[in-house]
VEXDREN-2710 file (C-alpha; in Angstrom, 1 decimal):
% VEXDREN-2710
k/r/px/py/pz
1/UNK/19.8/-134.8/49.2
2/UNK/17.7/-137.1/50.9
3/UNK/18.2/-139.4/48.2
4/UNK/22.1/-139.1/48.6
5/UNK/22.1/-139.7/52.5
6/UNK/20.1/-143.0/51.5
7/UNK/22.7/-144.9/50.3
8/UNK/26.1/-144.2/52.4
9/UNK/28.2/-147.0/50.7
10/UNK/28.9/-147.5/47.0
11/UNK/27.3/-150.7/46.5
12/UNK/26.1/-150.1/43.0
13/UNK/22.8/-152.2/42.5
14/UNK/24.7/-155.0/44.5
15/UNK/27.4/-155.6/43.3
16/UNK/29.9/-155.7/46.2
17/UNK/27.8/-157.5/48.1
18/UNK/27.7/-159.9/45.3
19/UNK/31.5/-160.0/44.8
20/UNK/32.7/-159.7/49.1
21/UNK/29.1/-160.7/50.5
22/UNK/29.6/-164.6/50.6
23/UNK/33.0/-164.2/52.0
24/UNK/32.1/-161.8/55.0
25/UNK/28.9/-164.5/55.7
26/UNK/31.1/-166.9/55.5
27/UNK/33.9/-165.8/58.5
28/UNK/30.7/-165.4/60.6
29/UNK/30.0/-168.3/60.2
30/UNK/32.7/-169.8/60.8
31/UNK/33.6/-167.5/64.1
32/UNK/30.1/-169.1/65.0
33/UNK/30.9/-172.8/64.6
34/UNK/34.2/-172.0/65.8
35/UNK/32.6/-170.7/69.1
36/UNK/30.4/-173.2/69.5
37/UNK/33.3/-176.1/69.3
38/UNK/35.2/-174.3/71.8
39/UNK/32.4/-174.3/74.2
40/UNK/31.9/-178.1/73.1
41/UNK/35.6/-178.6/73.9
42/UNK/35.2/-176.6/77.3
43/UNK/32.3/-178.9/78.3
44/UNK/33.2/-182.3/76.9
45/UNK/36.8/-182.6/77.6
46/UNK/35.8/-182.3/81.6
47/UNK/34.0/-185.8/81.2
48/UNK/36.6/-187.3/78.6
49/UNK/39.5/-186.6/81.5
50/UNK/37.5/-188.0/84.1
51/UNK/37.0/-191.3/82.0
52/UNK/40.5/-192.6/81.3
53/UNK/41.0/-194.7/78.3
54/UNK/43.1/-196.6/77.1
55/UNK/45.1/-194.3/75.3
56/UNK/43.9/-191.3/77.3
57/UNK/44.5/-189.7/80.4
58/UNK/44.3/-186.2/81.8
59/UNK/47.4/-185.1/80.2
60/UNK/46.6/-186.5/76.6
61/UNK/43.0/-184.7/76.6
62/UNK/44.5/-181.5/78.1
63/UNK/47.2/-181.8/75.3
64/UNK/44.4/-182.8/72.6
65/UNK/42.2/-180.3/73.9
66/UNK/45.0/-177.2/73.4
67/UNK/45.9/-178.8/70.1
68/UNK/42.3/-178.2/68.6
69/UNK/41.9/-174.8/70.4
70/UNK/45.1/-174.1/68.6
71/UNK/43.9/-175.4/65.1
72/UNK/40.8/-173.3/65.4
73/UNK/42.9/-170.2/65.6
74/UNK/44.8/-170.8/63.1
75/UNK/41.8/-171.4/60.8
76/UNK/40.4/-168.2/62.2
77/UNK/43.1/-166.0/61.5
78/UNK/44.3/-167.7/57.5
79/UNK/40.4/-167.1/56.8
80/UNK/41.0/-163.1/58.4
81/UNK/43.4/-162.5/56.4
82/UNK/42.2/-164.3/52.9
83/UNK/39.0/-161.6/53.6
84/UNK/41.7/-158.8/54.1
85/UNK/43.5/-159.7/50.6
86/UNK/39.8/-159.9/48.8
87/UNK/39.5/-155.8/50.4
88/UNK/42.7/-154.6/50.0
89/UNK/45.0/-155.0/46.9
90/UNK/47.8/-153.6/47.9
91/UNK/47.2/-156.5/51.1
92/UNK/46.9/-159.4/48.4
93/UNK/49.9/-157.9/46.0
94/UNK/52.7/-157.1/49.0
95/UNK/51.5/-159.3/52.3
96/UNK/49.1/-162.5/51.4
97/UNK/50.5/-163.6/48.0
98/UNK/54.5/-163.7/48.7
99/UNK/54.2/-164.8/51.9
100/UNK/51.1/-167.2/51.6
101/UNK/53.2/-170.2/50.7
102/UNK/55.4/-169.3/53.8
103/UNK/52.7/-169.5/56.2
104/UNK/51.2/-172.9/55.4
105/UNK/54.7/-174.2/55.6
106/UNK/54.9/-172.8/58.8
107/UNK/51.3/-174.1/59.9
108/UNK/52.5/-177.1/58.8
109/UNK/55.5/-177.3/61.0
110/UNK/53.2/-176.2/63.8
111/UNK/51.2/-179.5/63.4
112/UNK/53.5/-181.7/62.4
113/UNK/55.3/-180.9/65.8
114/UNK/52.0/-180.8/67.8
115/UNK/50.9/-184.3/66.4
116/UNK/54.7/-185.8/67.6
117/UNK/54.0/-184.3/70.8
118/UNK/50.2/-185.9/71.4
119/UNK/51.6/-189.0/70.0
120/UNK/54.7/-189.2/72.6
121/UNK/51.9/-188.1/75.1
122/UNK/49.9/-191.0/73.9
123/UNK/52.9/-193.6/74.0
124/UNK/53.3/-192.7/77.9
125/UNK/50.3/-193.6/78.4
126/UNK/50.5/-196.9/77.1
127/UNK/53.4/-196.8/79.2
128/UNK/52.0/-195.9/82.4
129/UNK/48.7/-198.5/81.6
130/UNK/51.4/-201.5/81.0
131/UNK/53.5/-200.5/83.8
132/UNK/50.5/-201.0/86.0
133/UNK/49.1/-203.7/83.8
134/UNK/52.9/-205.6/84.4
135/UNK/52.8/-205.0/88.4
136/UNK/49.8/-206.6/88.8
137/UNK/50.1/-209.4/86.4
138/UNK/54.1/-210.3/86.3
139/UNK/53.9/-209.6/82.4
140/UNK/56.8/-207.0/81.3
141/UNK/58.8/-205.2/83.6
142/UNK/58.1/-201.5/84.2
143/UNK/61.7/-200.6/83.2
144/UNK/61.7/-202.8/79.9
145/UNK/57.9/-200.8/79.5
146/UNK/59.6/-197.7/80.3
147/UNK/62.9/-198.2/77.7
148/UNK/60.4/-199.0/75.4
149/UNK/58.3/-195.8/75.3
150/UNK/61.4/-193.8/75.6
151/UNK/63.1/-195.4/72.7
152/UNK/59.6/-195.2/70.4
153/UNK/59.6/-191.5/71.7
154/UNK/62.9/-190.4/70.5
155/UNK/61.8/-192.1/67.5
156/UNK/58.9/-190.2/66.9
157/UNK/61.1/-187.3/67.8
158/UNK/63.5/-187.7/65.3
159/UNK/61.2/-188.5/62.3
160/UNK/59.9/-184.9/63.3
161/UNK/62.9/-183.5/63.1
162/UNK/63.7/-184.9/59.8
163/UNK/60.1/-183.8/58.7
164/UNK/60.6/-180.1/59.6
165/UNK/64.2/-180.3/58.3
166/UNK/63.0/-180.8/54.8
167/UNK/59.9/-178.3/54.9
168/UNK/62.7/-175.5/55.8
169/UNK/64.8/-176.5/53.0
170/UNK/62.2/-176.6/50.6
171/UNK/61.2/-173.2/51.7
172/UNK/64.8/-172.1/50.9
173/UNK/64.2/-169.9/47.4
174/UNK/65.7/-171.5/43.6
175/UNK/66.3/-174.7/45.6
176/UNK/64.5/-177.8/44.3
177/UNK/64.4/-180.5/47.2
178/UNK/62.6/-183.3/44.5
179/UNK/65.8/-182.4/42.2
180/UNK/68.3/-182.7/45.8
181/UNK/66.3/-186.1/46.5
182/UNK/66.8/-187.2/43.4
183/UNK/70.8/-186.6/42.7
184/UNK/70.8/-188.1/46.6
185/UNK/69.6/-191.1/45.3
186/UNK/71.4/-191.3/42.0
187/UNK/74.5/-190.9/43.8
188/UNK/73.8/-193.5/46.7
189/UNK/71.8/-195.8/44.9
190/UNK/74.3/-198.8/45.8
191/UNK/74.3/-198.0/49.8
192/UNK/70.7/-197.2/49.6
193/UNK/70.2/-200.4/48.2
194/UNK/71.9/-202.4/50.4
195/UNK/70.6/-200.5/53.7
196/UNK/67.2/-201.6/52.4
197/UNK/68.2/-205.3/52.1
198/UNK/69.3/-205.0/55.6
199/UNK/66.4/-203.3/56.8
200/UNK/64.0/-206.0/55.0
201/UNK/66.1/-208.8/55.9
202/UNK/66.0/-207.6/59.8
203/UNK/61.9/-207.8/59.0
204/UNK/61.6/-210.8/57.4
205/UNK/63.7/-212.3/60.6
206/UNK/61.5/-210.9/62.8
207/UNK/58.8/-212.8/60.8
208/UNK/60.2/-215.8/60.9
209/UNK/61.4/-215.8/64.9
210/UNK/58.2/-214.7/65.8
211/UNK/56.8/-217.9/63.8
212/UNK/58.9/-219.8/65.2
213/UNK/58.3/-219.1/68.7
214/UNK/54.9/-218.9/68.3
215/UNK/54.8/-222.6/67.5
216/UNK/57.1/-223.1/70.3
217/UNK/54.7/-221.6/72.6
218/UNK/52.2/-224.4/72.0
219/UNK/54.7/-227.0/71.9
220/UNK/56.7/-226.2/75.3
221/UNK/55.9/-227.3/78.8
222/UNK/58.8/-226.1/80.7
223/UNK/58.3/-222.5/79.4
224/UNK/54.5/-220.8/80.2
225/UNK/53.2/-218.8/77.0
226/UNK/53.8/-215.8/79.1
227/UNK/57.8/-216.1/79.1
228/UNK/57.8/-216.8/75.1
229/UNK/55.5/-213.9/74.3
230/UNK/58.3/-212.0/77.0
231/UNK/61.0/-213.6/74.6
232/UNK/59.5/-212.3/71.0
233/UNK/58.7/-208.8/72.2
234/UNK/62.4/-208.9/73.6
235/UNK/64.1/-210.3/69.9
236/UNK/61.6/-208.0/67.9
237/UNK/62.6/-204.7/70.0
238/UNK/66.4/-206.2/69.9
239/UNK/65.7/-206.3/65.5
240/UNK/64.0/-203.3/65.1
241/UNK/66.4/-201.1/67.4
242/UNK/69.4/-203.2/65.0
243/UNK/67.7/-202.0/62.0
244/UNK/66.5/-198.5/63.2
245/UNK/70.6/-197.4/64.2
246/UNK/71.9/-199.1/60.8
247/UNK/69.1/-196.9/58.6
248/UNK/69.9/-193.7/60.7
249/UNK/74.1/-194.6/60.6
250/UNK/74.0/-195.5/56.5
251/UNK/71.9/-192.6/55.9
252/UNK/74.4/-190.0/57.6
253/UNK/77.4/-191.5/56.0
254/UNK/75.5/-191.4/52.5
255/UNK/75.4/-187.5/53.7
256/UNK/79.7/-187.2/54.4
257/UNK/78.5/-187.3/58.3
258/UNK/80.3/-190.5/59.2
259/UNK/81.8/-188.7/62.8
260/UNK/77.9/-187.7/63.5
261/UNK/76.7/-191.0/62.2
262/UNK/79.6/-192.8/64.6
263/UNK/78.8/-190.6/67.5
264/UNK/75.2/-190.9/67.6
265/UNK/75.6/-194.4/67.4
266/UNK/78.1/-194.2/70.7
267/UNK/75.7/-192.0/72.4
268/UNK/72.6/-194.9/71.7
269/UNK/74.9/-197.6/72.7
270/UNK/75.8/-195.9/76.0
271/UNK/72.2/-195.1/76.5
272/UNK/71.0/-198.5/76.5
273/UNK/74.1/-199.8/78.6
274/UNK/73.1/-197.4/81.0
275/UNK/69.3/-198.4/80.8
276/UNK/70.6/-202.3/81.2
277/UNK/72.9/-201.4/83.9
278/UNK/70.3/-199.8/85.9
279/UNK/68.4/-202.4/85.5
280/UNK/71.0/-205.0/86.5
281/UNK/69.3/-206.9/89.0
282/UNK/66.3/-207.1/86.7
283/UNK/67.5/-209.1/84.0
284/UNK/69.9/-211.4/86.4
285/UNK/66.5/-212.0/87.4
286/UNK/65.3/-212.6/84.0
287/UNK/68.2/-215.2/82.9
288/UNK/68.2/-217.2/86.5
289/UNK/63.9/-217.3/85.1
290/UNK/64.6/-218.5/82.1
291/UNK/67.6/-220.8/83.2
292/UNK/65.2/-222.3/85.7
293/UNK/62.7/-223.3/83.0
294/UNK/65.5/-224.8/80.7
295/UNK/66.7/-226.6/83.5
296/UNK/62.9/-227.5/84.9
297/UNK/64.7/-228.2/89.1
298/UNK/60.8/-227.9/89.7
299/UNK/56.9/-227.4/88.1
300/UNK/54.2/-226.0/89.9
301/UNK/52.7/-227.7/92.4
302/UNK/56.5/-229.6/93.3
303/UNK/57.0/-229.4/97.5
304/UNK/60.1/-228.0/97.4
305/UNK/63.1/-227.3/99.7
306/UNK/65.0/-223.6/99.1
307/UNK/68.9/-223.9/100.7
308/UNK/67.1/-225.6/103.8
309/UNK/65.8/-222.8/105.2
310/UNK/61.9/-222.8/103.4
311/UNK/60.1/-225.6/102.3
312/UNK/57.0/-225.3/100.9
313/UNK/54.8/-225.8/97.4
314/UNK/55.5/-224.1/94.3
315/UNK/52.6/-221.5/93.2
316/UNK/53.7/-219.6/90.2
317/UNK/56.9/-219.4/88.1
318/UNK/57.4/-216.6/86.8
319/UNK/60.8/-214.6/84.8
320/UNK/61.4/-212.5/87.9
321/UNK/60.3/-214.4/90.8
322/UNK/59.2/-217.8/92.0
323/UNK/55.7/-218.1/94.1
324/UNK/55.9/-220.5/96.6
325/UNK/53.4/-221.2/99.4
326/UNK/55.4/-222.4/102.6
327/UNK/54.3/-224.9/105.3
328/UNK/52.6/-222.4/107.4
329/UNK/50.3/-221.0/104.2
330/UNK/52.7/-218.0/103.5
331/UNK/53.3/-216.7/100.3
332/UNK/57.1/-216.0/99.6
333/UNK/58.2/-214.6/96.8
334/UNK/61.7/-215.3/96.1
335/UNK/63.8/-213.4/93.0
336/UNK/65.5/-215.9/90.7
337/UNK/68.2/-215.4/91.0
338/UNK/68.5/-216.0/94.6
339/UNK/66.7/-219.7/93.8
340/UNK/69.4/-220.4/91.1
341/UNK/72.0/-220.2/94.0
342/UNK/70.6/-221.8/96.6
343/UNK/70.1/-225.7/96.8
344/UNK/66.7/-227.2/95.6
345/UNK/65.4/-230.5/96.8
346/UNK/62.0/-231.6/95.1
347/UNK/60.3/-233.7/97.2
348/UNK/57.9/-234.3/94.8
349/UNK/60.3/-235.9/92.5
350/UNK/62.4/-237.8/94.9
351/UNK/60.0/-240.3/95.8
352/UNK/60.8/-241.9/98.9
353/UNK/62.7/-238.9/101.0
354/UNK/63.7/-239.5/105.1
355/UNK/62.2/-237.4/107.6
356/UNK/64.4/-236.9/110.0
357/UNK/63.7/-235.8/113.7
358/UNK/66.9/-235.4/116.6
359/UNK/66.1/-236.4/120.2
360/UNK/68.2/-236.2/123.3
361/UNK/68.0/-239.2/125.3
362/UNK/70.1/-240.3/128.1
363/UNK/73.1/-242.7/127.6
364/UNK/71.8/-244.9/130.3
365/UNK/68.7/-246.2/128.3
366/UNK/70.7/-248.8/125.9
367/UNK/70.9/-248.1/121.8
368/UNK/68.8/-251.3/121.5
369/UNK/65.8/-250.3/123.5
370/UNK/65.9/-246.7/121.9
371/UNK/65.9/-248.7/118.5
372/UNK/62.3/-250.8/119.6
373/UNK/60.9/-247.8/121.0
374/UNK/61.5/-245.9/117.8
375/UNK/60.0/-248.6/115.7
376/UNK/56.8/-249.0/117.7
377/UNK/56.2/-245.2/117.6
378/UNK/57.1/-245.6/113.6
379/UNK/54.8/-248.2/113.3
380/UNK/52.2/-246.1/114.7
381/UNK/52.4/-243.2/112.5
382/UNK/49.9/-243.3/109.0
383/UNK/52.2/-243.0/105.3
384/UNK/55.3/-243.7/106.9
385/UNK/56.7/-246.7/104.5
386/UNK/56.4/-250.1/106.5
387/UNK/58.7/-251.9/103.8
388/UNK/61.8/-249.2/104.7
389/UNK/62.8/-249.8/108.4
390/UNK/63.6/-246.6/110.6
391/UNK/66.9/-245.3/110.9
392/UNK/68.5/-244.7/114.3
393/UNK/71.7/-242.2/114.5
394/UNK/74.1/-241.2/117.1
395/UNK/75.0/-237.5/116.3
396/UNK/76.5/-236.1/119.1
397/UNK/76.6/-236.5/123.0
398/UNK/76.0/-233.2/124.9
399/UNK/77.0/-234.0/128.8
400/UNK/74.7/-237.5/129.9
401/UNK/72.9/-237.1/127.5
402/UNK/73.2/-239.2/123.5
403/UNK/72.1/-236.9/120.8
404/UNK/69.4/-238.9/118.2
405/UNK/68.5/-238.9/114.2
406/UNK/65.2/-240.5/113.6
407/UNK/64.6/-240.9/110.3
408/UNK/61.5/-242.2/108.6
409/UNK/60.4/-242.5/105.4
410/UNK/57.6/-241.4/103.1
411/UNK/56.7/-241.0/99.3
412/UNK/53.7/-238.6/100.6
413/UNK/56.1/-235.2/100.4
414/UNK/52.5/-233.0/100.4
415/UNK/52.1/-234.7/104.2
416/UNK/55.5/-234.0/105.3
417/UNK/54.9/-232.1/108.5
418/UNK/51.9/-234.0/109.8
419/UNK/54.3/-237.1/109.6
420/UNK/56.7/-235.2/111.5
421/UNK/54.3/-234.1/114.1
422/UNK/52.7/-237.8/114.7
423/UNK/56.0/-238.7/115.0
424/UNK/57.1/-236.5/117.8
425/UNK/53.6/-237.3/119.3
426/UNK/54.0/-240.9/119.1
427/UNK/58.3/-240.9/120.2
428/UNK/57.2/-239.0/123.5
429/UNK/54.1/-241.7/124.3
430/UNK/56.6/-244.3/123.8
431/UNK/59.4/-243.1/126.1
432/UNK/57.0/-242.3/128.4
433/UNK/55.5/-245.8/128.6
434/UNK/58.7/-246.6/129.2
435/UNK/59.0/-244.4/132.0
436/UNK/62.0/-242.7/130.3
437/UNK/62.6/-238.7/129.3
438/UNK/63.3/-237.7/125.9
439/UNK/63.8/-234.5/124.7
440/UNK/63.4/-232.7/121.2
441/UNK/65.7/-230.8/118.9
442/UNK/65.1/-227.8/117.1
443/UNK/65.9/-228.6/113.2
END
C-alpha cells in the first residue's frame, strides 16, 4: 500500500517525463524570459521616451512598447496551446491541427498591420522633426513636409491592405493564389509589361533630373543649393506620385475595376488640389522665390529700395521670403510675392543714384543765391560726387514760401543716409550764415 501511495502519477520509469518534460521546462522558461522583458520594457522604455530621437518620440516608443507586449503574448499563448495539443489528442486532432494554419495567418495579419502602424507613427515623426527642422532653417515648408508624410502614409496603408487582402484569400479553402497570380499575369502580360516600362522609365527620369540638377547646383549663382535641393525633392515627389497613381490605375483596370481605378484617381487628384489650394499663398510664394532668382533684381548684400516705402540691405533670399535689414538695423521679412509686385531699385547696381532732399524756403531769397548756398553745403559734405554738380528743383509753392529738390549724388549707396544727414546739417549752417530760414520736408 505504501508502495502504491508512492508513486501517484503513471510515469513509468520516466517515460513521460521524457516524452512532455522538455516541453513543460520549456514554457517556464519562456514565461520567465518573457517576464523579465516585460519588466525590461516597463523600465527602459521610461528613459527611451524621455530621450527623443530621431525617429522616436513618446508616441512611437509607447506604440513600439505595446507592439512587443503584444508579440510576447502571442508567443505565450501559440506555445500554451502547442503543450495542450502534446496532452491532449483529441486537442491536437479537432482544435490545433485544422485550425493551426488559420491562426498564423491571422498572427500574421496582426503584425503585418501593427508594423504599418509604427511605421506611419515613425513617418510623423520625421514629419514633426522637419516641420521644426524647416521653421527654423527656411528649408521645406511644413505643409509640403506634412503632404508628404500623409501621402507616404496612405501609401503604407494601402500596401497593407493589399497585403492582408491576399493572406485572406489564400486562406479561402481549394483556392490556389500562386495558380490566380499566375493566370493574372498570363492574361495581362502586355499591360503589365508596359506599366513596368512606365514605372522604370519615371525612375530612370528621376535619375537623370536629379543628375542634372545636381550639377546645376554647383554651377548656378543666382539660385542657392538650398532652392535646387527644394526643386529635386519637388520633381522626384511630382515622379513618384505620377508613377504610384498609374501602377495602382493599370493594376485595377487589369482587374475589370476601371470605374474604381477612375474614381480613386478623381479622389487623389482632388486631394492634392485641395492640399495646393490650401496652401495657395505658399507656393505664390514659392514661384515669386524662384522668379526672383531667374530674374536676379538683387543678390545679397544689394541696398535695395522695396515700392519706396523700405530701403535697406539684402540678408537672405530665400523661396518664401526675402531678409532684408533696413536703415534703422531692423529685420523685415517680406513674402515674395509681395517683392515681385512692388518696385525694386538696387542701389548697389545703379552706380551713381541722386539723393534728393525738399526744403521750403522763402520766394524772397532769389533762385540764384539758393543755387550757391546749395553748392557750398554740397561741397562740404564727404562721397558726394564733385564731378556731378547739384541739382536745384522748384516743386511746388505752398503760400510765401518756394518748395525745394536738392539732389546730390553718390556711387556710395551703403552711406546713403549719413550723406543725407550731412546734408541737412550742412543746408541749415548755410542758410543760417546767410541769415535766412529754411525749413525741411518729410520724404
Amino acid at each position: 500500500m505504501a508502495a502504491e501511495m508512492s508513486s501517484p502519477l503513471p510515469i513509468g520509469e520516466g517515460e513521460w517525463m521524457n516524452e512532455y518534460g522538455w516541453a513543460l521546462l520549456a514554457v517556464i522558461g519562456l514565461i520567465v524570459f518573457s517576464l523579465y522583458i516585460w519588466s525590461y520594457l516597463s523600465k527602459h522604455f521610461e528613459l527611451m521616451r524621455a530621450k527623443e530621437g530621431k525617429y522616436t518620440d513618446s508616441d512611437v516608443i509607447d506604440f513600439l512598447e505595446r507592439f512587443i507586449r503584444i508579440a510576447i503574448v502571442i508567443i505565450l499563448l501559440v506555445s500554451l496551446f502547442f503543450i495542450a495539443s502534446l496532452f491532449s489528442e483529441w486537442f491536437r486532432e479537432n482544435v490545433w491541427t485544422p485550425f493551426l494554419g488559420y491562426a498564423l495567418d491571422i498572427i500574421f495579419i496582426v503584425v503585418v498591420v501593427m508594423v504599418a502602424m509604427l511605421i506611419v507613427r515613425v513617418l510623423r515623426r520625421l514629419a514633426r522633426r522637419a516641420r521644426i527642422k524647416s521653421s527654423s532653417e527656411e528649408s521645406i515648408h511644413p505643409s509640403a513636409v506634412e503632404f508628404t508624410s500623409l501621402f507616404m502614409s496612405y501609401v503604407v496603408y494601402a500596401v497593407t491592405g493589399i497585403l492582408v487582402i491576399l493572406i485572406l484569400i489564400s486562406m479561402v479553402p481549394n483556392f490556389s493564389l500562386a495558380a490566380a497570380i499566375e493566370d493574372f499575369i498570363s492574361e495581362n502580360a502586355g499591360s503589365l509589361m508596359i506599366t513596368g516600362v512606365i514605372v522604370v522609365a519615371i525612375y530612370f527620369l528621376d535619375r537623370l533630373v536629379e543628375a542634372i540638377l545636381e550639377d546645376f547646383k554647383f554651377r548656378t549663382k543666382r539660385f542657392s543649393p538650398k532652392e535646387v535641393d527644394f526643386l529635386k525633392t519637388g520633381v522626384r515627389y511630382s515622379l513618384f506620385f505620377i508613377a504610384t497613381l498609374t501602377a495602382i490605375f493599370s493594376i485595377l483596370t487589369m482587374l475589370g475595376l476601371e470605374l474604381v481605378g477612375l474614381v480613386l484617381v478623381i479622389i487623389v487628384i482632388t486631394f492634392v488640389c485641395l492640399v495646393l489650394a490650401l496652401s495657395y499663398s505658399t507656393i505664390q510664394n514659392v514661384v515669386a522665390g524662384f522668379g526672383l532668382m531667374d530674374t536676379g533684381p538683387f543678390d545679397v548684400g544689394d541696398r535695395i529700395g522695396i515700392g519706396g516705402n523700405i530701403t535697406g540691405d539684402i540678408v537672405e533670399k530665400g523661396l518664401i521670403f526675402t531678409r532684408v535689414r533696413t536703415l534703422e538695423g531692423e529685420i523685415v521679412d517680406i513674402p515674395n510675392s509681395e517683392m515681385i509686385e512692388e518696385k525694386i531699385f538696387n542701389y548697389t547696381l545703379s552706380g551713381e543714384h541722386g539723393i534728393t532732399v525738399s526744403i521750403e524756403v522763402s520766394y524772397e531769397v532769389p533762385h540764384g543765391k539758393v543755387e550757391r548756398i546749395l553748392k557750398r553745403a554740397a561741397d562740404q559734405v564727404d562721397n558726394v560726387n564733385k564731378d556731378h554738380k547739384p541739382e536745384l528743383y522748384a516743386k511746388d509753392v505752398r503760400g510765401n514760401h518756394i518748395i525745394y529738390d536738392v539732389v546730390v549724388f553718390t556711387n556710395e549707396p551703403m552711406k546713403d543716409r549719413r550723406i543725407r544727414s550731412n546734408l541737412i546739417f550742412k543746408l541749415q549752417e548755410e542758410f543760417h550764415k546767410d541769415g535766412h530760414k529754411v525749413l525741411f520736408e518729410s520724404p
